[in-house]
PLY file of the C-alpha trace (Angstrom):
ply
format ascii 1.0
element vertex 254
property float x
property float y
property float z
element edge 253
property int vertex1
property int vertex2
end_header
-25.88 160.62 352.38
-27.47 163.67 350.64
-26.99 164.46 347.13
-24.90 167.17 348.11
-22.64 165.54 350.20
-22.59 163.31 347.24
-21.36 165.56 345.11
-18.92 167.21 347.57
-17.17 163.70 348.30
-17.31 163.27 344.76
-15.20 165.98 343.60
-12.77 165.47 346.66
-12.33 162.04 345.03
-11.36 163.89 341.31
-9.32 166.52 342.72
-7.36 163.93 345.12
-6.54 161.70 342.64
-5.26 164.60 340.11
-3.00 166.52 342.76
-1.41 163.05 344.44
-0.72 161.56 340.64
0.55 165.46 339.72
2.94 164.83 342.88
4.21 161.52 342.20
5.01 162.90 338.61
6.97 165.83 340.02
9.45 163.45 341.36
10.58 162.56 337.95
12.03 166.34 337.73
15.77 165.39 337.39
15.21 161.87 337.13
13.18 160.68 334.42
15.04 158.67 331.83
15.40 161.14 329.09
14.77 164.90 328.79
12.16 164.58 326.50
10.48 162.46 329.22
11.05 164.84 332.02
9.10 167.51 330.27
6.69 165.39 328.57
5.96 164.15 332.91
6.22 167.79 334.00
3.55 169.10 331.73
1.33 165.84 332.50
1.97 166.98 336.28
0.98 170.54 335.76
-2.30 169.42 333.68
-3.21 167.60 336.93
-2.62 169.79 339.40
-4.44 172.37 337.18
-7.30 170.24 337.01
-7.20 169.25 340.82
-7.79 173.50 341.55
-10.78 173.58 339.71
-12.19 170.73 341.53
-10.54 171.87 344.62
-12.15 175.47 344.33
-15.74 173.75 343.72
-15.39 171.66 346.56
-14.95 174.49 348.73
-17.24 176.47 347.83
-20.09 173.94 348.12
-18.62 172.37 351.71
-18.47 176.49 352.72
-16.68 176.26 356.18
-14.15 178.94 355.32
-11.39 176.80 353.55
-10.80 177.40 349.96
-8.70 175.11 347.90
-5.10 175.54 349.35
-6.54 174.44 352.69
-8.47 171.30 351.09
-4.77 170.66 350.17
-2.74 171.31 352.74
-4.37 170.94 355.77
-6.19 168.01 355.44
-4.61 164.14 357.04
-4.38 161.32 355.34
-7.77 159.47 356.37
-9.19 162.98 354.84
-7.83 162.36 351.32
-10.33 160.50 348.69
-7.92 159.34 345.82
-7.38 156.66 344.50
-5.21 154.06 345.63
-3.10 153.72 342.02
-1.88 157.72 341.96
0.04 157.10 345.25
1.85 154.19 344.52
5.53 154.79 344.32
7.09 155.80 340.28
9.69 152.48 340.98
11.58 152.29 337.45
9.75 154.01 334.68
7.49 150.75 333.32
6.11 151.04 336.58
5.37 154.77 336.36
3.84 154.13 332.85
1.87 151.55 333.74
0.21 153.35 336.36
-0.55 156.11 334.50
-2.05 154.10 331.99
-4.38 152.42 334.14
-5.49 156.00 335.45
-5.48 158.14 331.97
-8.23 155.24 330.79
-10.59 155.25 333.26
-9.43 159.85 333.72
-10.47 160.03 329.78
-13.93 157.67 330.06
-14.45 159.69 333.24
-14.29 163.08 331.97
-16.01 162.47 328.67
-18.96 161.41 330.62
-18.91 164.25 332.94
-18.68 167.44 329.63
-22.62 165.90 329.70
-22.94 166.65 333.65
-26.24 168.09 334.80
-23.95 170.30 336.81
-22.73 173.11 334.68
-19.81 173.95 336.86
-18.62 170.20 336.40
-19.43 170.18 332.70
-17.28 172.72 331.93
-14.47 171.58 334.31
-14.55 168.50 332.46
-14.81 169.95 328.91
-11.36 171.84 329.36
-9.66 168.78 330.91
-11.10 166.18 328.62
-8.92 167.25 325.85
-5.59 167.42 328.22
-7.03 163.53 329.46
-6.57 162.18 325.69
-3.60 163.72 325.42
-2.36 162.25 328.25
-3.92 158.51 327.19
-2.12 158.64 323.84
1.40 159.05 325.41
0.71 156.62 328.23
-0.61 153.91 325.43
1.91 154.54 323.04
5.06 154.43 325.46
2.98 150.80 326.54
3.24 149.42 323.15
6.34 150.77 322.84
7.57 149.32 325.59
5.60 145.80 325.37
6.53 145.20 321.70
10.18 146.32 322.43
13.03 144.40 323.20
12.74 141.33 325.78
13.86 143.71 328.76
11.28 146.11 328.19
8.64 143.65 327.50
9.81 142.07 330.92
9.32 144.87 332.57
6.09 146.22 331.75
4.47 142.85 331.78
5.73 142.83 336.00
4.22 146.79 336.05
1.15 145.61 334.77
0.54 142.84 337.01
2.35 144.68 340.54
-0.57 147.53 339.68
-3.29 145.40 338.64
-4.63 144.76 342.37
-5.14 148.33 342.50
-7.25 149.04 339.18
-10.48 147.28 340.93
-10.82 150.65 342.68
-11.14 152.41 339.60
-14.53 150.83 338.23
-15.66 149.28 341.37
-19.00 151.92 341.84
-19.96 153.05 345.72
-22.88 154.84 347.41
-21.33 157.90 345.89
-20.36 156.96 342.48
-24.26 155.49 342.10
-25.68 158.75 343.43
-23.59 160.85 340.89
-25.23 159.01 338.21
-28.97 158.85 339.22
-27.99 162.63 339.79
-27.16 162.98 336.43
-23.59 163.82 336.76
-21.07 160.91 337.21
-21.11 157.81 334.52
-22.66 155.65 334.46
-20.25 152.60 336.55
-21.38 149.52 333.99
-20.31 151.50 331.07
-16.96 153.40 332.08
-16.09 149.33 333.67
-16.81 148.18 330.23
-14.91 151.00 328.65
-12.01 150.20 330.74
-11.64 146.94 329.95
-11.82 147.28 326.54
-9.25 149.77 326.22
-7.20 148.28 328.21
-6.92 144.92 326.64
-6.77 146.55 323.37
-3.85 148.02 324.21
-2.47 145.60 325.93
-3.02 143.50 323.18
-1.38 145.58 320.65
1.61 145.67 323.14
2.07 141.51 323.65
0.80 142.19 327.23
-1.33 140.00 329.32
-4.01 142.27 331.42
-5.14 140.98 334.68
-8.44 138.64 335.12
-11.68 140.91 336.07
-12.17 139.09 338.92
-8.68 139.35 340.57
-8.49 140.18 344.16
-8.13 144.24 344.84
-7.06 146.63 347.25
-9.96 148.88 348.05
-10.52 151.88 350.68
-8.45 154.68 349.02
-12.05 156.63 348.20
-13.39 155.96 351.87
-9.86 157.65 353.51
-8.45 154.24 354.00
-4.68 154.28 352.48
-1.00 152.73 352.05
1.69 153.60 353.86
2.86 155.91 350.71
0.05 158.41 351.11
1.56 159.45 354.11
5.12 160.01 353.09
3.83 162.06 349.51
2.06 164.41 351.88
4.50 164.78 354.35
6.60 166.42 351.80
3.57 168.47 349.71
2.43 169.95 353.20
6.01 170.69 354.70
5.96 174.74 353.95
2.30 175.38 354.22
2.31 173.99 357.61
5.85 175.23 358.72
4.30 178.48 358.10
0.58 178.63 358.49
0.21 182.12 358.24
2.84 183.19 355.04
0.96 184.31 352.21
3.73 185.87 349.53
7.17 184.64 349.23
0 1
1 2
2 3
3 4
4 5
5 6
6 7
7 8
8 9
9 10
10 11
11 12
12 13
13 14
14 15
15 16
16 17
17 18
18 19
19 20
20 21
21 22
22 23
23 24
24 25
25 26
26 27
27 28
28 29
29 30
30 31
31 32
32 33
33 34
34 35
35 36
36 37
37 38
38 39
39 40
40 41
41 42
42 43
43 44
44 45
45 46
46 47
47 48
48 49
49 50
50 51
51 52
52 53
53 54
54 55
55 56
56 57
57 58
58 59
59 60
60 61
61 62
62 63
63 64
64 65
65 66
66 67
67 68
68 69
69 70
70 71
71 72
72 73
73 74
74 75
75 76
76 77
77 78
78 79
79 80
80 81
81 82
82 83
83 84
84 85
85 86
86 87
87 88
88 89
89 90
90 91
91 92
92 93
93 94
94 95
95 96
96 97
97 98
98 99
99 100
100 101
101 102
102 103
103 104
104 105
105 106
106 107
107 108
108 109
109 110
110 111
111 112
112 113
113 114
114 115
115 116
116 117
117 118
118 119
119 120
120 121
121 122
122 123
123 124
124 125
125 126
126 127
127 128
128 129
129 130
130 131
131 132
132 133
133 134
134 135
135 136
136 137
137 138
138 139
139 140
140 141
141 142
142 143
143 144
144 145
145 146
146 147
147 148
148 149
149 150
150 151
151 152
152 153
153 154
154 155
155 156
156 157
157 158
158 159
159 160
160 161
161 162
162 163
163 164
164 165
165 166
166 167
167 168
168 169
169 170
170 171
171 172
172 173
173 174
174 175
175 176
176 177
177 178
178 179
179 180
180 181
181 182
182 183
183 184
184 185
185 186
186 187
187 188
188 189
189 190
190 191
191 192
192 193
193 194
194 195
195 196
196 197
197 198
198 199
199 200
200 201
201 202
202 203
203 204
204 205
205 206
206 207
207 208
208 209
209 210
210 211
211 212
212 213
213 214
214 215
215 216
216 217
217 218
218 219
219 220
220 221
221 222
222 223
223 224
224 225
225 226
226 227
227 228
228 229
229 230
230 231
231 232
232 233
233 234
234 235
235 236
236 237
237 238
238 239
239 240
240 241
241 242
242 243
243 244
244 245
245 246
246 247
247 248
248 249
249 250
250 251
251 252
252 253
């Protein structure tokens, strides 16, 4: 693998994982437990899905077979996608949905503050803009965790069985490849001992502050979701985000 196709599997990888966790948190429109909630997910969602373009639209320009980024997102299969395996899991009841996003706005925020120092400009200045929407995002994910782990028994309950349903998945998040190594001898991507470290330690810490138990480091994970290899829910999430473009290949205004 070349540096460059490094870098381009690389930013499929960031853009993936923002526009299928932006999906998922579309669902909550109508549905979320309180209105404050519903917004609170909405804006999260549009954050992601804003940040997912900007990767998207780098992407395209450096893979340069005439696709830009609605095609990267629309037109691509399942085996073609490069998030993460968390983002696609299904939202469930809303300790589940928390607890997922938790996982991913701690290693999103480590990840971004590492790339504003990117080599790459382009990158750098992606991640500059959508480091400060990341610890935004953290603080409401942690806090609602607390909230929910220090709560009443129910709560506690139920984001103690979040935590360890979505712990097999987290191993994917700090669990460095070909690609994630080449990013950082490049320069660019962190460096994988330190945002592992960071991970853990924010993670307990919360968890800790919430009367959680986190899941042992050496735990046995699901892998593949960065090499194309997915669950079954990838599949049914793009079934419905690719419906229109691919009813009607061709429509460009509405």
């Amino acid at each position: 693998m070349t540096q460059q196709q490094a870098l381009q599997e690389y930013l499929l990888r960031l853009a993936d994982s923002d526009m299928i966790l932006g999906q998922r948190l579309c669902e909550l429109v109508g549905k979320a437990p309180a209105l404050e909630e519903e917004l609170a997910s909405s804006n999260v969602s549009l954050d992601l899905i804003g940040q997912a373009r900007n990767w998207y639209e780098y992407a395209a320009e450096l893979i340069d077979d005439g696709r830009d980024a609605d095609n990267l997102v629309f037109r691509r299969d399942t085996h073609d996608y490069r998030n993460l395996l968390m983002v696609e899991q299904p939202n469930d009841d809303y300790a589940v949905t928390i607890a997922r996003q938790f996982f991913f706005d701690v290693w999103h925020y480590f990840t971004l503050k590492s790339l504003v120092n990117a080599s790459d400009e382009r990158i750098a200045n992606i991640a500059a803009k959508a480091v400060k929407e990341a610890t935004y995002h953290l603080r409401r994910s942690s806090e609602w965790v607390k909230r929910m782990g220090d709560g009443t028994e129910e709560s506690h309950r139920r984001i103690q069985d979040a935590f360890d349903r979505l712990w097999r998945f987290t191993g994917e998040l700090i669990t460095p490849d070909e690609t994630d190594h080449a990013m950082f001898k490049a320069g660019i991507g962190p460096d994988p001992e330190q945002l592992k470290n960071d991970w853990f330690g924010m993670v307990r810490e919360v968890a800790a502050q919430a009367t959680l138990t986190a899941g042992a480091e050496d735990a046995w994970m699901y892998m593949g979701g960065k090499h194309g290899e997915h669950t079954e829910h990838l599949g049914h999430i793009l079934a419905v985000m690719q419906s229109l473009p691919r009813a009607y290949p061709d429509a460009t205004t509405w």
